[in-house]
N, C-alpha and C positions, 0 to 999 in steps of 0.2 A: 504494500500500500504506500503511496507515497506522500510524502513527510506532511506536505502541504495536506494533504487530507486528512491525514491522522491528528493530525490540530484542531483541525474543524472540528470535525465529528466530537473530539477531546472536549471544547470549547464551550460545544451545546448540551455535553452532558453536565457542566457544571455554571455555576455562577460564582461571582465574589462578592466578599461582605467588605469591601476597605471602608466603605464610605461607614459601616455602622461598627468595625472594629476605630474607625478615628474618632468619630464623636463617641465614643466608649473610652478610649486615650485623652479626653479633652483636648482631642487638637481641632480649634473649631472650624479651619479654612482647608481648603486644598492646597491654596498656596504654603501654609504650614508646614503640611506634610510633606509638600515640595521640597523644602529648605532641609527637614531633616531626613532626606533621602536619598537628594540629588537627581531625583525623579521631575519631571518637567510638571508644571499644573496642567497643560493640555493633557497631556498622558495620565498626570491622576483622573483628569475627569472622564477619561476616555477609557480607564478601567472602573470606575466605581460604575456607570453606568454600562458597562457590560460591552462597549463599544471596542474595546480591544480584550483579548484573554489574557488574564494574569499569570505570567511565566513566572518559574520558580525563582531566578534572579532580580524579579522585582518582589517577586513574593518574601524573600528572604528579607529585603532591606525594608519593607516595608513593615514585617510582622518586628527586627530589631527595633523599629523606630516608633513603635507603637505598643511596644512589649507584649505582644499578645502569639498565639501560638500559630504555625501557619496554620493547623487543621484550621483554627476559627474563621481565615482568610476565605473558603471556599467551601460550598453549598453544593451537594448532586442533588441533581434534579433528572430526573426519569423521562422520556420521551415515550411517548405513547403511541399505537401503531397510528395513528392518524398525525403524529409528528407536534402533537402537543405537550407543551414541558411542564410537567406536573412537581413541585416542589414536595418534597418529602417532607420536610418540617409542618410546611402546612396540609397536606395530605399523606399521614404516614400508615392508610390501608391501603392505597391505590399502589 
C-alpha cells in the first residue's frame, strides 16, 4: 500500500484532542502553544481542527509542552460501512 494512503486511511481512523489537551494546560491561544513548541499557529490550527493529521513529531513536542500524555492527544473513531465516523467516547456500543 503506498505511504500516501496509509496516512489517509490512518488519519480518518483517528482524531486529535490538542485544542482540549491546551485549554486543559491553560495555555489559552494557539499562538501560545506556538511559542512553546516551535510549531507554527497556522499548523496548530490546522491540527486542532483536524485539517492536517497529527504526526508523532508534532505529537511528541506538543504532549512535552502541554505535559499531558500522547495517548490523551488522539481519539479513534470507527468508520462505519456507509463511511460515517462514529466517535467511541460518545458512542461506545456502536
Amino acid at each position: 500500500m503506498p505511504e500516501r494512503k496509509l496516512v489517509r486511511e490512518t488519519a480518518n481512523r483517528y482524531r486529535n484532542r490538542v485544542r482540549r489537551c491546551r485549554l486543559r494546560a491553560l495555555v489559552p491561544t494557539q499562538r501560545d502553544l506556538a511559542r512553546l513548541t516551535g510549531i507554527s499557529r497556522s499548523t496548530i490550527s490546522a491540527l486542532e481542527n483536524n485539517r492536517r493529521f497529527l504526526s508523532s513529531q508534532y505529537a511528541l513536542l506538543i504532549a512535552e509542552a502541554l505535559g499531558c500524555r500522547l495517548d490523551d492527544l488522539y481519539q479513534r473513531v470507527d468508520v462505519g460501512e456507509a463511511g460515517i465516523a462514529h466517535d467511541r467516547a460518545r458512542h461506545p456500543d456502536e
